[in-house]
Each structure stands twice: as C-alpha cells, then as structure tokens.
Residue, then its C-alpha position, 0 to 999 in steps of 0.5 A: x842774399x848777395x846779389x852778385x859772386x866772388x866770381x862776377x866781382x870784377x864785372x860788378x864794379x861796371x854795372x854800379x859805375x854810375x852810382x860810382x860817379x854820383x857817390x864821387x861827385x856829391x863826396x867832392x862837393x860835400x869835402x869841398x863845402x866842408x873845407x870852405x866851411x872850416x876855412x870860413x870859421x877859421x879865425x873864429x876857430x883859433x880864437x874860441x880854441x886857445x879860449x877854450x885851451x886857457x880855461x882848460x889849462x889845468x884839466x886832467x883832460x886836456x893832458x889826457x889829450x895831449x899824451x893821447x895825441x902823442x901817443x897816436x901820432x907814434x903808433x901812426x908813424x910806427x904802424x906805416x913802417x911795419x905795414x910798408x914792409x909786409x910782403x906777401x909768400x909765394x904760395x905753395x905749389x900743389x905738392x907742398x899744399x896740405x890737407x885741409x878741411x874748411x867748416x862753414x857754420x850757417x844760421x838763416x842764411x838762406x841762398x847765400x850758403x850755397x853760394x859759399x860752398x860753391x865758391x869754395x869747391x871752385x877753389x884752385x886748390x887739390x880736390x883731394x886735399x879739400x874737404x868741406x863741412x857746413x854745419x847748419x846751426x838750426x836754423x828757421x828758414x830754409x838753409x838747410x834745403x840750400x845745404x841739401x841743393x850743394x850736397x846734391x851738387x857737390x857730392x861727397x865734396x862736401x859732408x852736410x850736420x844739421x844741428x837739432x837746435x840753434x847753440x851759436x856759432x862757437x858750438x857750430x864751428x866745434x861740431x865741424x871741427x870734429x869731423x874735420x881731417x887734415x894738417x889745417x882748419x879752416x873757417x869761413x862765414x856762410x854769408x862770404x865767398x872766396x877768390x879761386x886762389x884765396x885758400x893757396x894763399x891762406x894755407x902758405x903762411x902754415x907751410x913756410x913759418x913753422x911757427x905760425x899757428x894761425x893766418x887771417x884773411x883779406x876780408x872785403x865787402x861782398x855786397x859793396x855795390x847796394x848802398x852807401x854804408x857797405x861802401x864805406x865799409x869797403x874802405x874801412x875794411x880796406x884799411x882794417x886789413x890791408x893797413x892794421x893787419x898787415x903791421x900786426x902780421x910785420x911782428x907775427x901777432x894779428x890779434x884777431x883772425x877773422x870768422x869769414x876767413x881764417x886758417x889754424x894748425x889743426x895740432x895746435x887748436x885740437x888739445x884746446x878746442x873743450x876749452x875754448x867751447x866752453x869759455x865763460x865771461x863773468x861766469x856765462x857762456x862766451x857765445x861772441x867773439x869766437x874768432x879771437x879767442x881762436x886767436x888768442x889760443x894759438x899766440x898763447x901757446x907760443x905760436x905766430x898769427x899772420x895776415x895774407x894779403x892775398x888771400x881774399x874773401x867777399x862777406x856781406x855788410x849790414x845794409x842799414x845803421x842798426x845793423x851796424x850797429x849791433x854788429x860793431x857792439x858784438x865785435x866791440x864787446x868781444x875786442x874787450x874781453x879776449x882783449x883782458x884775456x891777451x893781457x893775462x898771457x902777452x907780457x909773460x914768456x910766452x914764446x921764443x921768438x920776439x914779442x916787444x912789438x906784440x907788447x907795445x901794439x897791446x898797450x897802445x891797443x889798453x889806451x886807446x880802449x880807456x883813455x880814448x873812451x874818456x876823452x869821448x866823454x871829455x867831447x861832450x864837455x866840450x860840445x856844452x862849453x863851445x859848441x863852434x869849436x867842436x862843429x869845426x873840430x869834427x869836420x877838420x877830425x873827418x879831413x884828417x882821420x879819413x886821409x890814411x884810409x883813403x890813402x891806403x885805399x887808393x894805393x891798393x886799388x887804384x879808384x875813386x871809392x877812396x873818397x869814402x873814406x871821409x864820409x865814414x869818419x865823419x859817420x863814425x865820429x858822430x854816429x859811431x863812436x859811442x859804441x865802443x863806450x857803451x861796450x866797455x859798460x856792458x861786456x857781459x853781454x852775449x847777443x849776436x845781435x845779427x841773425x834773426x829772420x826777417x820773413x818767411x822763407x819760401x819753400x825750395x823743393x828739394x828731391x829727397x837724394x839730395x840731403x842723403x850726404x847728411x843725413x848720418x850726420x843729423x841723426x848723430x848729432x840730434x842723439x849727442x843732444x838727446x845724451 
C-alpha cells in the first residue's frame, strides 16, 4: 500500500529531504571514485583496448559493435530532435470533454484500490461525464471489502464487478469494458493514483486529433520516497516518458500505452476487443502484455497513439531486486511478442498519413532486440579475455549511459534526484540486462509474475449497504462463468 496520495506528492518530497541529500552525496562520492578509478586505469585502459581491437580486428563482433554504435548514435540524435519539439494541447474546456468511463482492474491489492478510486473521483473533470468501474479479479485478500468502502463512499459514481475467480488482467479490463459508456475508455492500474487535472489532459489528444485512437499517460513513481530502487525508477520512468514517448508521440506512433493510465477511442477498440480477449502466443492464452496489444489494435487500424505529457499518474514500484525483476521479464516478454506482431502490419499501407518515422523507430527498436542481445553475449567474451577493460568499460558505460536520463530528468524537474541516473545504469548493465536475453528465449511464457499475496489480509468491517452497488454485477458475472 502507498504511503502517501497523488494529492500529498508535492509535500512528500519535503519529509524524505534528508534520505534526499544522503542519496546525493554517497551518489557524488561514488561518481567521483569512479571517475578517479577510470582516470587511474587510463593508460592501462587504452593499451589493453587497442590489444584487444587488434585481436578482435576480424570478429563478426567487433562490427556488429561498430554498426551498433552508429546506429545509437543516430537514433540518439534523431530522438532528441523529436522530443525536443513536442508540445503539449491545450486541454479541453468542459464542454468539449467527452464521456468517459475509466475500468480500474484489481487483484490483491488491498488499501490501494480505494485510494485509486478516490483519486479519480477527485478528478477535475464533469462529474456527469465520469463513470468508474473497478473490477475485482478475484482476489484473495480483501480488495473486495476496500471496493465495497468506495462504493459506500462513492455512491453511484462508481459501479462495482467482483470476478467468481482470478482470470488475469486482460479478462478483467474486457469485463469493465463491457459495462462502460461513453466516446472514451479508459484504463488505469489499482495500485496508481492520478493528479486532479491528469484525465482533462489525457482525453485532449482524442478531441483535437481526429485520427488519434489511442493516448498514453506520463507514469511516475508513486512510492519513490521507500528505497532506493523506486528512486531510480523515478529517473528511468522520467526518461522512458518524457523523453522515449514523447519522440514516438512527434510521429503519432507511441508503441506501448500504459495499463496504469491510458485512453482509447471507444468506436475503435469496441468491434476488436473478442479478438484481443482472446489473443493467443505459440498457441496459449496471451495472459501479459495487454496494454500493447490495445496498443497495437488501434495503430493497426489506421489510427494515431499519442503521448500526454501532462497527463500524470503515480504507480507503485517493486521495493526489492526479484520484484523487478519479474516485472522487467513480463514487460520484457510482452515488448517481444506485440513487438512481431507490429512488424506483421507497420510496413504495409497501414494508414493515411505518414508512417516513415514509425517504420524506422521499429527497425531501430528489431536491432537493438537482436543485435544488442548478441553483443550482450560478445561482453562475456570480453570479460574472459580482459576483465580490466570490461571493469573500466562499465563504469565509463554508466557515466555516459546515464548522462541523457539524468539530463532529461533535471530539465523536467529541476532536483538532485537526476544523479540517480548513474547508479541505475550501472545497476541495469550488471544486473539488469540479461533480462531481455532470457526473454527472447522464453517468450512463450505468461506468469505475471507480480501479484501474489504476501500475508493474510486483516479483516475490514464493512456494513452490508456498502457492497449493495455491486452486488448485480457479481451475481452476473458468477452466472456468465456458470454458462
């Protein structure tokens, strides 16, 4: 459960400005030693390189590393420039606000999900024009009695599906769906909270841009302030979103709209969502990756998928390494197969308006899957045969990697939590970056990997008037299972 609401972000940063300042000072002392540590193994360095070069000169690998290095250099160059010119929509004044209904699928999520609610009913959007739907996908502690507390407070502003049993997020989503009403759809993850402006924001693109189908939102980290990994998340989410999605937004092609906040045009998705529900991967269920194959539906039919910048939603992080690591493999996982399946479609006249950007961000996105995997192996070559230039080459790897992210970072908001840029690319290149590799091997895989229960929940007494909202909806849905 968060330890603090979309709406006590801001004074959040203040109660962890002292963890702030350690973090910035043991980051500065350790970029310091490690830039002393490079400089000191300098010459060493630039012998054992060209050595190692000139034994190398004929490998398939040092190539494959040049050609890589050129190619990263012009997605760099090019992705600065399109991310340099996005620019945010005006939003929408109410009357010009559609109808929307936002499904918040939950599984054991506890406390959380009325927090969710809350926050979205808080929203600075028509009440008239809202319509929320949380659908609990039969869970095993007690989300259900927290739904039950924010139908009691919510009233009818919120309409409450209790699953008979766990069927995955993707089923989850389709039940909440079929209830909804209204021109837009939206998704957003029971463990996130949203900013009273974030669905003005997210539901503009729609209303401007005929053509867009789809918009992502601007995901941060919710619970940043409990250790250090969700702290280097907040950089590296920073950069995936302000930086990564906001190029793909400059050529109307973002390929993947987040699960914790996302808006899709409900004409476009509705004749696709059987399909999509029943999505199959080496021939089983596609139980992960549902957010891009929405994703991939709606660019397929010929539509733009944009980014909104501020359009903000705060989601919890995995607090330990094996969290996030699961969580990296399922998106991992998920990237590679609607990846194959955006191939299928993207280089074929798919829509009217341009699409060289989208085909050229794909290829660049095909190498890096496939080439860079390669290289990852070639490393360990490298590590066999001079261990000295690998060491120094990872410590120069996380100086230079982490510049860009933590330039982004600092441009955007303006504090030291930039410098956590460099920890995290050290983290990822060691710790990190055989996630991808093992992916690619198995990607026939469906666990989510994230959800399980970690203790008994607590018992939260509910008066029996407050799951009355939900009731119909339960009972419908235990018969749809029973037919």
């Amino acid at each position: 459960m968060a330890t603090f609401s979309a709406r006590s972000f801001k004074p959040m940063r203040a109660l962890t400005g002292v963890f702030s300042k350690t973090g910035t000072m043991l980051i500065l002392a350790a970029l310091i030693a490690m830039g002393l540590t490079a400089w000191h193994f300098g010459d060493d360095f630039l012998d054992e390189l060209e050595l190692l070069s000139y034994e190398l000169e004929d490998s398939p690998w040092l190539s494959l590393a040049r050609l890589s290095l050129m190619i990263a250099i012009f997605a760099m160059v090019w992705r600065i420039y399109l991310a340099v010119t996005y620019r945010d929509m005006e939003p929408c004044p109410d009357q010009e606000l559609p109808e929307v209904t936002v499904v918040v699928p939950a599984y054991n999520e506890g406390a959380q999900v009325l927090a969710t609610l809350r926050s979205l009913a808080a929203s600075d959007y028509p009440p008239h024009k809202l319509r929320l739907v949380a659908v609990d996908d039969g869970s095993r502690d007690d989300t259900w009695d927290w739904m039950c507390k924010a139908g009691q407070e919510l009233g009818d502003r919120v309409e409450l599906v209790r699953l008979a049993f766990n069927q995955g997020k993707r089923h989850a989503l389709y039940h909440g769906f079929a209830l909804a009403k209204g021109s837009v759809l939206v998704t957003v993850d029971s463990d996130s909270e949203v900013l009273p402006d974030t669905l003005r924001h997210l539901v503009t693109p729609l209303v401007r841009d005929p053509q867009c189908g789809a918009v992502a939102g601007n995901v941060r980290v919710l619970n940043h302030g409990q250790g250090i990994i969700p702290r280097m998340m907040e950089v590296s989410f920073v950069f995936s979103f302000d930086f990564i999605r906001a190029a793909q937004s400059r050529i109307n092609t973002v390929m993947t709209t987040p699960g914790a906040l996302a808006a899709y045009r409900e004409d476009v998705v509705r004749p696709h969502l059987e399909g999509w529900l029943n999505q199959h991967f080496f021939g089983r269920p596609a139980n992960i990756g549902e957010d891009r194959a929405l994703t991939n539906l709606v660019l397929r039919c010929g539509y733009h998928a944009l980014f909104a910048r501020k359009a903000v939603v705060l989601t919890e992080v995995p607090l330990c390494y094996k969290g996030l690591c699961r969580m990296f493999l399922r998106w991992a996982r998920s990237n590679l197969r609607e990846t194959l399946v955006m191939t299928g479609f993207i280089f074929k006249h798919f829509r009217h308006t341009p699409a060289l950007g989208a085909r050229v961000n794909l290829l660049i996105h095909l190498f890096r899957m496939t080439a860079g995997e390669w290289l990852k192996l070639g490393a360990v070559g490298v590590i066999l045969l001079s261990p000295q230039v690998m060491a120094v080459n990872l410590l120069l790897g996380a100086l230079i990697g982490g510049s860009l992210p933590a330039l982004v970072y600092v441009l955007r908001h303006r504090n030291s939590n930039f410098l956590w840029a460099f920890p995290y690319t050290l983290f990822w290149m060691v710790a990190l970056s055989w996630i991808s590799l093992w992916a690619l091997l198995t990607p026939h895989k469906n666990g989510w990997l994230t959800r399980g229960l970690a203790q008994p929940p607590e018992p939260v007494a509910m008066p029996v008037q407050a799951c009355a909202v939900a009731v119909k909806g339960e009972v419908e849905l235990h018969q749809d299972n029973i037919l």
